[in-house]
VOLUMGU-574663 format. One line per 8 residues: number of its first residue (from 1); for each residue x, y, z of N, C-alpha, C. Coordinates in steps of 0.2 Angstrom, whole numbers, plus 2048, in hexadecimal, padded with zeros to 3 digits. Example, Ala and Ser with C-alpha at 12.3 -4.5 7.8 and 13.67 -1.06 7.14 Angstrom:
BEGIN
1	842/7E4/827/83E/7EA/827/842/7F0/827; 840/7F5/823/844/7FB/824/840/800/827
//
This chain:
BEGIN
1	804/7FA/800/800/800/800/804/806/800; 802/80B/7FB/806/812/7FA/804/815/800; 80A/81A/801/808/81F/808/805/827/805; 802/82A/808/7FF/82F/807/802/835/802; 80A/835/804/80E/839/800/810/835/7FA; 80D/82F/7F9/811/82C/7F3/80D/830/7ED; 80E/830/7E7/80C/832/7E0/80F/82D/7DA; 80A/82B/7D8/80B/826/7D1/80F/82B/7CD
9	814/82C/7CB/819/82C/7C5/81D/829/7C3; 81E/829/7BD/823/824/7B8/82C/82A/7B9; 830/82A/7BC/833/830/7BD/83A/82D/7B7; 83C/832/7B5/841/82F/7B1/849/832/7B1; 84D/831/7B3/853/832/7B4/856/836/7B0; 854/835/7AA/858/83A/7A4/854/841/7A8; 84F/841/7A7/84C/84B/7AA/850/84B/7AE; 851/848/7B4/853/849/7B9/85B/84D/7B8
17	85F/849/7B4/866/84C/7B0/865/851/7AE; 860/852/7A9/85F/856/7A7/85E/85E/7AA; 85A/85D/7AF/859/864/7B3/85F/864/7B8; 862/85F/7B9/869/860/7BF/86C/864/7B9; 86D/862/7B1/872/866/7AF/873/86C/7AF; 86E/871/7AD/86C/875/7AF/86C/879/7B4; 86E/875/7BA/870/879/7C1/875/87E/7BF; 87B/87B/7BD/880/881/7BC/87D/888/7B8
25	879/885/7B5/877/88C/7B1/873/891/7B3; 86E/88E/7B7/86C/890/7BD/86E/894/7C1; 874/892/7C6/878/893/7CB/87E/89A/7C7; 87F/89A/7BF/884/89C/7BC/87F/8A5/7BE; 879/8A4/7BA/872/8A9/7B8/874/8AE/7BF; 875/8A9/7C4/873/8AC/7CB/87A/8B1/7CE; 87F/8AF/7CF/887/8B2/7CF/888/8B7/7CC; 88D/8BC/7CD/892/8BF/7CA/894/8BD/7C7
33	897/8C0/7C2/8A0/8BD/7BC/8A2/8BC/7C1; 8A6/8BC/7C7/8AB/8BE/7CA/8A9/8B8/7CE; 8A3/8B4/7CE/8A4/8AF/7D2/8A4/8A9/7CD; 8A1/8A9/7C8/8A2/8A2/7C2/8A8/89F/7C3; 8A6/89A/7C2/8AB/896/7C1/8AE/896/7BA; 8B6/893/7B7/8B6/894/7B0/8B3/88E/7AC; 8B1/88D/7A8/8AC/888/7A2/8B0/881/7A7; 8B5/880/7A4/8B7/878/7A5/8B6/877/7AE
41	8B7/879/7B1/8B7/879/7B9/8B0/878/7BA; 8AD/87C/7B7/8A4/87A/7B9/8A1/876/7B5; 8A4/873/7B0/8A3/86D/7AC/8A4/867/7B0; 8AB/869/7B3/8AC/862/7B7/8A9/861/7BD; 8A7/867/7C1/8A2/866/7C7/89C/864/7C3; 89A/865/7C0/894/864/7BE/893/85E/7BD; 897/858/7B9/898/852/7B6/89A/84D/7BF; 89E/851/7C3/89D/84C/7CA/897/84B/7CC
49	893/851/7CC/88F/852/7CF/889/84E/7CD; 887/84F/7C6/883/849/7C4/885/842/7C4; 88D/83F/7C5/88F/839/7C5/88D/838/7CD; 88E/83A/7D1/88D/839/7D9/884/838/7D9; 881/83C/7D6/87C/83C/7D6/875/837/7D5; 878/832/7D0/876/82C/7CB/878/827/7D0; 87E/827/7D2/87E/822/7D7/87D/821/7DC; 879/825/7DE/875/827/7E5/86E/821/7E5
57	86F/81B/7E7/866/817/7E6/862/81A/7E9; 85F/81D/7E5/856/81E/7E6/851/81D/7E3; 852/815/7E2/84C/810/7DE/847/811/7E2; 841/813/7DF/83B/813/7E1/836/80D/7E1; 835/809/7E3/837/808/7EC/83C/809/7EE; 83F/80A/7F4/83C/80D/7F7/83A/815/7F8; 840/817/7F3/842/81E/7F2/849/820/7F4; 849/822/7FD/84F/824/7FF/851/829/7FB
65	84D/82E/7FA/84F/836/7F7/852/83A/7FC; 852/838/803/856/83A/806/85E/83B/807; 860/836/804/864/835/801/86A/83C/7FC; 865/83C/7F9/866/841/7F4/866/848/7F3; 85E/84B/7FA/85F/850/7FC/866/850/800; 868/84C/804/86E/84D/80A/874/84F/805; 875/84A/7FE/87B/84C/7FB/87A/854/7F7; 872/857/7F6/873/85C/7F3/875/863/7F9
73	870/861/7FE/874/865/804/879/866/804; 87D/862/805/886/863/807/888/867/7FF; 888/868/7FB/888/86B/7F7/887/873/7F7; 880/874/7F8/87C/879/7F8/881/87C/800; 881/87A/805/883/87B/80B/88C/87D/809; 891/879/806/897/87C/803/895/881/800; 893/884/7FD/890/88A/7FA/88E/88E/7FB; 88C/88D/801/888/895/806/882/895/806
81	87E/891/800/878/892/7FD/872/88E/803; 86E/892/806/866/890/80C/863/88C/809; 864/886/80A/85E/881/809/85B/87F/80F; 853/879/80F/851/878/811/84E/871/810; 84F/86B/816/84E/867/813/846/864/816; 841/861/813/83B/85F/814/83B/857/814; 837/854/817/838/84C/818/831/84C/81E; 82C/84D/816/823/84A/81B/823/842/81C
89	828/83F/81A/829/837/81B/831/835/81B; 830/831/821/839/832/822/83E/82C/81B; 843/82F/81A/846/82D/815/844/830/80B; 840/832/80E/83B/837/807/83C/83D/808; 843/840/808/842/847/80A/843/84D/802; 841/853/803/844/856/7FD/846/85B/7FF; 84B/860/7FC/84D/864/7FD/84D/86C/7F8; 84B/872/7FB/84A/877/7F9/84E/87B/7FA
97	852/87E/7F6/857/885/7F3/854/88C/7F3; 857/88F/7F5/854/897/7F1/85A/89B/7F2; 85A/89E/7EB/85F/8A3/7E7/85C/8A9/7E6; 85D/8AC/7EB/859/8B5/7E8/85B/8B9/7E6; 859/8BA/7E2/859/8BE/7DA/858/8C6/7DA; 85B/8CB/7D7/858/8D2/7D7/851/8D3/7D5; 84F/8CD/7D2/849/8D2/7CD/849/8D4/7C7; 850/8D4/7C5/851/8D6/7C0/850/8D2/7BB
105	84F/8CC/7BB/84E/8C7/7B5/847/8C1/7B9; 845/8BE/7B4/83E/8B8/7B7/844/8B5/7BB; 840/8B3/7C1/842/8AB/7C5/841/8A5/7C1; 845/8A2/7C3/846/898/7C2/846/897/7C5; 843/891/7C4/83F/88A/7C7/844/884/7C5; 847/882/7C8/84A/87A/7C8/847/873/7CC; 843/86F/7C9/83D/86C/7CC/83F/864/7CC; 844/85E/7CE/843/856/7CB/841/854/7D1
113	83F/84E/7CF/841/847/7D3/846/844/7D5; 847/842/7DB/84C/83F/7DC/84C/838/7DE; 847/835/7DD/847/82E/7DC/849/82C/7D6; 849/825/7D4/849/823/7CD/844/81C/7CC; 843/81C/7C8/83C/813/7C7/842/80F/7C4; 844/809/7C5/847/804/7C3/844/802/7BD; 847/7FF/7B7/846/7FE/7B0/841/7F9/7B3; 83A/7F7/7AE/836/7EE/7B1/83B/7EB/7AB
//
């Protein structure tokens, strides 16, 4: 039996890469020149950081996104950056970021899943 917080989705791994790739860009949007990193340096962070990320089990069953949150934390946390982690079911946690912006441009939304569905 599903628990209250669970939701039927088919989650897919490649999105999930996909909008992590895009953190940098995100994170880049957000910075000074004076704080970017140069291309190849944040290419490389970025390539760890999806590889540490994939290898993190959170087959759904059970999930253990908590997992995931805790390794996005220590990141966000090296960085200066206020997160918030949420866990309405222990081992199911998620975690939220916020980047404040001038105003000057629209905000972004960075949104995945952190679980993954095992292939049938």
């Amino acid at each position: 039996m599903k628990d209250k917080h669970f939701v039927d989705t088919i989650a897919c791994p490649m999105t999930l890469l996909k909008q992590l790739a895009l953190l940098p860009l995100a994170l880049a949007a957000t910075v000074s020149s004076a704080q970017q990193l140069p291309p190849a340096q944040s290419a490389a962070e970025t390539t760890t950081f999806l590889r540490d990320l994939v290898r993190i089990d959170t087959q759904n069953p059970p999930g253990n996104e908590s997992e995931v949150a805790l390794y996005i934390a220590e990141i966000l946390k090296h960085e200066g950056i206020p997160y918030e982690l949420l866990e309405p079911v222990p081992g199911r946690a998620s975690i939220v970021a916020r980047l404040k912006g001038t105003g000057a441009k629209q905000p972004i939304l960075l949104l995945a899943h952190e679980d993954v569905v095992p292939k049938a």
